[in-house]
N, C-alpha and C positions, 0 to 999 in steps of 0.2 A: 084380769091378771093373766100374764100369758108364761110361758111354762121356762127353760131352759132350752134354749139352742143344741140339739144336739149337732157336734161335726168330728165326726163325717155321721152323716146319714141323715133322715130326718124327711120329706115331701116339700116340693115343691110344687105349686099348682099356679098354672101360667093363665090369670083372670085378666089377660088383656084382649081385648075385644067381648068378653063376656060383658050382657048387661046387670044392673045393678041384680035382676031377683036370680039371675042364673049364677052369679059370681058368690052367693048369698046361701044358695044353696050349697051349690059344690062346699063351699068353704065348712057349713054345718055338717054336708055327708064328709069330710076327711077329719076334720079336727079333731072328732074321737080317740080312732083310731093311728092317729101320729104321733110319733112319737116327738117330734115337732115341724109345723108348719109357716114354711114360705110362702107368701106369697108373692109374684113380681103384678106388677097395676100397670096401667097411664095416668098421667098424671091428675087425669080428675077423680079416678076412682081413688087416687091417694089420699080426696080431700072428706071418705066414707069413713066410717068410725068400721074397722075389719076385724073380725076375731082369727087373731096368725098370731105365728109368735115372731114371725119377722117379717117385713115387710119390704119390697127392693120395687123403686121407680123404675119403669121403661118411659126414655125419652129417645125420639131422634139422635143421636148424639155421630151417624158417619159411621165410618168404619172404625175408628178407635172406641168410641164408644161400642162398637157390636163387638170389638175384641173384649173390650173390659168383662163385658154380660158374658160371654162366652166363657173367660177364664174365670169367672168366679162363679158359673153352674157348676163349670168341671173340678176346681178345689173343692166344693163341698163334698162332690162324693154321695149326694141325694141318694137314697133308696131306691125312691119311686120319681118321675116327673109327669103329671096329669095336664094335661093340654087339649080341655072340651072342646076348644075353639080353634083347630090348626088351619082355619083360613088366615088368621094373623101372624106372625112369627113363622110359618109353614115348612122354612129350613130349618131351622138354630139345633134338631135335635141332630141331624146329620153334620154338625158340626162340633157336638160337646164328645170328650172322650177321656177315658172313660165312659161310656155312654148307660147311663142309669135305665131302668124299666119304664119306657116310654109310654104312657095310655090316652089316648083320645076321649077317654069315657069319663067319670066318676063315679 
């Protein structure tokens, strides 16, 4: 059962390029704690049963595609954005603005 969306605010936790037991974790160590949880994937992780209360595909999609992901981090208005893995996405934080509490850790 997953919880209410909150917006504005709420975690996002960017589990692209994590593999399945570290995406697994992370998602156990935040979920408590949030008041609710995004998570963005690839498309195979999309195909994991994920405890989030929302869940948003990353695909290739070009530059209109990286615009869409862009504007719809910064509508939300996230709290926090967790990004254990900044070998993948490596820019996108220096691109959202509003710019939320960026962390590399979990």
């Amino acid at each position: 059962m997953t919880r209410a969306i909150k917006e504005p605010g709420g975690v996002l936790l960017i589990g692209v390029g994590l593999d399945d037991i570290a995406l697994d974790a992370a998602l156990r160590e935040i979920y408590a704690d949030a008041s609710s949880l995004t998570v963005l994937v690839d498309g195979q992780q999309q195909k994991r049963s994920l405890k989030a209360d929302d869940i948003w595909v990353y695909s290739r999609l070009g530059l209109r595609g990286a615009l869409a992901l862009i504007r719809r981090i910064a509508w939300r208005r996230f709290d926090a954005v967790y990004q254990p893995n900044p070998h993948h996405l490596p820019y996108l934080k220096f691109f959202i603005w509003p710019r939320p509490n960026w962390l590399n850790t979990v």
